[in-house]
C-alpha positions as CSV (number, residue, x, y, z in Angstrom):
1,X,-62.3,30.2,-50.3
2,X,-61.0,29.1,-53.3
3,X,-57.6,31.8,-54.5
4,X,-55.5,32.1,-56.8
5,X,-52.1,29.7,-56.8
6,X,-49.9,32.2,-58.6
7,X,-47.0,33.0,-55.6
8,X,-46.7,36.3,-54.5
9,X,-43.4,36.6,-54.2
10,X,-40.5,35.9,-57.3
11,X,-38.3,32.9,-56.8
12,X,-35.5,33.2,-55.1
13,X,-33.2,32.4,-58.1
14,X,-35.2,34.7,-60.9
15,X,-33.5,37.3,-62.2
16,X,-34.0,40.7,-59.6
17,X,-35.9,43.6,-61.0
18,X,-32.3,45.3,-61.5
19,X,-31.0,43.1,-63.5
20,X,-34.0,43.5,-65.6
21,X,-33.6,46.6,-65.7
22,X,-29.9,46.8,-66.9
23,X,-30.5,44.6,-69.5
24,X,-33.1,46.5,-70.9
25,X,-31.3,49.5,-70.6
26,X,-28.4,48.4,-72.4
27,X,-30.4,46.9,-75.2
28,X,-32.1,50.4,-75.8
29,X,-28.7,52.1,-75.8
30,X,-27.5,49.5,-78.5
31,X,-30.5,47.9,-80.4
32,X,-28.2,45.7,-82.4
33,X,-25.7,44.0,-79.9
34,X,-25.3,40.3,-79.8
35,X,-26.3,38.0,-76.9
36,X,-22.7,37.7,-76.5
37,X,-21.5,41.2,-76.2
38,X,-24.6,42.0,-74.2
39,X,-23.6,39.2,-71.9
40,X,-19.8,40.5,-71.5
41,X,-20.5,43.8,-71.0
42,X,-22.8,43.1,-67.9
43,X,-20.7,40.5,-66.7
44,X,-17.4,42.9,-66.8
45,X,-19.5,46.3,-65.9
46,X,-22.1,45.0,-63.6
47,X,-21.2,41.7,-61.7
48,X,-23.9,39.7,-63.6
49,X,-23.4,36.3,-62.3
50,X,-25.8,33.8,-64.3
51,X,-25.6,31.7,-67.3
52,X,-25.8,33.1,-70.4
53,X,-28.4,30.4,-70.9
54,X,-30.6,32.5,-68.5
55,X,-29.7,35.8,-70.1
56,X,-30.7,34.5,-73.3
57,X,-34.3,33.0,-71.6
58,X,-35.1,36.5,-70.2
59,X,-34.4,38.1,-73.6
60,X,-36.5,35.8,-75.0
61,X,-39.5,36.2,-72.7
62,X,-38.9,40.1,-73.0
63,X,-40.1,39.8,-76.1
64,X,-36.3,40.7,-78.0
65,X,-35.7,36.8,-79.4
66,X,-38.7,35.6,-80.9
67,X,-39.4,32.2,-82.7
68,X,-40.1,32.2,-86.0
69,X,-43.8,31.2,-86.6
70,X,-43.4,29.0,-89.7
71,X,-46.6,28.1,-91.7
72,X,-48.1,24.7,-92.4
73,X,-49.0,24.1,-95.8
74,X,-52.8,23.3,-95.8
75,X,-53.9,19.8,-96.5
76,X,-55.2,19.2,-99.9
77,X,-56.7,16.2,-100.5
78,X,-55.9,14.1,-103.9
79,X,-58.2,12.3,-105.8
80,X,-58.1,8.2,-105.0
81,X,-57.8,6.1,-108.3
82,X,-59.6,3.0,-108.1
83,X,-59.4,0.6,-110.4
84,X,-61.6,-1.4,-112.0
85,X,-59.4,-4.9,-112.7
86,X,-58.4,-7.0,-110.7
87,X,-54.4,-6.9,-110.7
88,X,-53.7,-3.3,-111.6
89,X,-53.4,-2.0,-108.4
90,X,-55.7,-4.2,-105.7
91,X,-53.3,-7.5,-104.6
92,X,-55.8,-10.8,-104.0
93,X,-54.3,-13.3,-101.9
94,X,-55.5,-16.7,-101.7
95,X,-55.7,-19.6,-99.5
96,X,-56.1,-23.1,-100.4
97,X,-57.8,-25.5,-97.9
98,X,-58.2,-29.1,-98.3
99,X,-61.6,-30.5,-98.3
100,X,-60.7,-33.1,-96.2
101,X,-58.8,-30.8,-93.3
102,X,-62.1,-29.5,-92.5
């Protein structure tokens, strides 16, 4: 029986579902606070004891920080000029052996 490897139960250190759940709640009570003041406010109000490095993941994979997508110029490709003398732009390099080396 081949199953699925995805654990069935959050790790131990991953933010709790109420923690979640107050940071969402504070974010839809004040859609423009910073990380910063978000952070503060559930430190001081709540007891939230992790990093702000974590807060800021979590907001991120909620969806409320999201990368830029920047877009790639396409690749257009340039007309080669090859010339037709010797010396203009090709570089001819040669080697002088003796007759009587060989």
């Amino acid at each position: 029986m081949d199953r699925s490897h995805k654990p069935l139960s959050k790790h131990p250190n991953a933010h709790t579902d109420e923690e979640i759940l107050w940071i969402k709640n504070y974010i839809k009570r004040n859609p423009n606070i910073s990380m910063i003041e978000l952070y503060a406010k559930l430190k001081f109000d709540k007891g939230y004891k992790r990093h702000p490095c974590s807060l800021f993941r979590v907001l991120r994979k909620l969806g409320y920080f999201k990368d830029e997508v920047k877009k790639k110029k396409p690749y257009i490709p340039k007309p080669y000029n090859t010339p037709k003398n010797i010396g203009v732009k090709w570089q001819l390099d040669v080697k002088y052996v003796p007759k009587n080396v060989t």
